[in-house]
N, C-alpha and C positions, 0 to 999 in steps of 0.2 A: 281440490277446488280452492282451496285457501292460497296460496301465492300463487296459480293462474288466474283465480276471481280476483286477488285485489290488482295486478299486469293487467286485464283486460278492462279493471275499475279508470285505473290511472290513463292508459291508450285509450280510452272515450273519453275522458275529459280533457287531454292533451290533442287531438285531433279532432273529434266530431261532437264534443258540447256545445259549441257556439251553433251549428246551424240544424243540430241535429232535431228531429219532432219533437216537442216537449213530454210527448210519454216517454221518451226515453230520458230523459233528462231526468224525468224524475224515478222513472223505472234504476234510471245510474244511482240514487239518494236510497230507493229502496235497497239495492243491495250493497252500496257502503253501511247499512244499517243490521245488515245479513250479517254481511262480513265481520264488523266488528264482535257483533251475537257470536257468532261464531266461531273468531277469534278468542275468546273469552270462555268458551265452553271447550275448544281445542284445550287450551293451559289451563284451568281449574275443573274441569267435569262439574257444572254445574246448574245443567239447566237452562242457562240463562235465557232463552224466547219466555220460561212460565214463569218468570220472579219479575215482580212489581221493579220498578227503579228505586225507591226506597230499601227493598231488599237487596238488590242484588248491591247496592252500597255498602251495606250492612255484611254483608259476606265477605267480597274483596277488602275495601279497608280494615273492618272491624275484625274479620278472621283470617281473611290470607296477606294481609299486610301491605295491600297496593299502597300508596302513598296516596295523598288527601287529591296534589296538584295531577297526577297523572289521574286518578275517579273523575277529575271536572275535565278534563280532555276526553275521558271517555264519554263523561254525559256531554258534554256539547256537541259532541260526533251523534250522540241518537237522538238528541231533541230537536237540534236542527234540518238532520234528514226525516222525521216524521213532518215536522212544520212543513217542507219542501212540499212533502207527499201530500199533507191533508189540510194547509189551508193555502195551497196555491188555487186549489179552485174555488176559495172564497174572496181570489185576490189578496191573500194578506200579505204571500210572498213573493217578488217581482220574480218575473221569469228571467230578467236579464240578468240582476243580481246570483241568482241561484245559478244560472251557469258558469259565471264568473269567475262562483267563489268554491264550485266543486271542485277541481283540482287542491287547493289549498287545503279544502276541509279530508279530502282524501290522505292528503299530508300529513294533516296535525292527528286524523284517528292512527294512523300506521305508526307516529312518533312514540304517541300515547302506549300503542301495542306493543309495540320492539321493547319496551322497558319494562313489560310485568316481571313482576318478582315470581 
């Protein structure tokens, strides 16, 4: 599932995010948010869905050595796809923006990933 789900991440947001239903748009943020999870539990077996964000900082930096600048590419890959997910329907985050800018943020989590130590 890992590099066919992040291919089929990137071909919906390169092709069908601009017109496509907004459930899926944001169904695409829930699973760049998978994937990363997941990514991250492929190369360190750690759990990562049950560790607070606080902890799982505390693990990668603090014990497996990720670097500070690649931890904040990783958090800004999850905080921004839950924002997508849970306050698009309080309006907080524009649906045109968030299609926009998924390809990009698919980008910079994958950047983030390729580089774990």
């Amino acid at each position: 599932a890992g590099a066919a789900g992040w291919s089929a991440l990137r071909e919906f947001a390169a092709d069908r995010a601009s017109q496509a239903p907004w459930e899926e748009v944001s169904g695409a943020y829930e699973r760049l948010h998978s994937l990363v999870l997941d990514s991250l539990d492929a190369r360190y077996r750690i759990g990562a869905r049950s560790l607070s964000r606080e902890r799982l900082k505390e693990l990668l930096v603090g014990e497996r050595g990720l670097p500070s600048e690649s931890w904040r590419g990783i958090e800004e890959a999850l905080e921004h796809a839950e924002m997508v997910r849970f306050a698009s329907a309080a309006g907080a985050v524009s649906e045109s923006a968030a299609r926009g800018e998924l390809k990009r943020r698919i980008d910079a989590a994958e950047a983030c990933l390729q580089v774990l130590p």
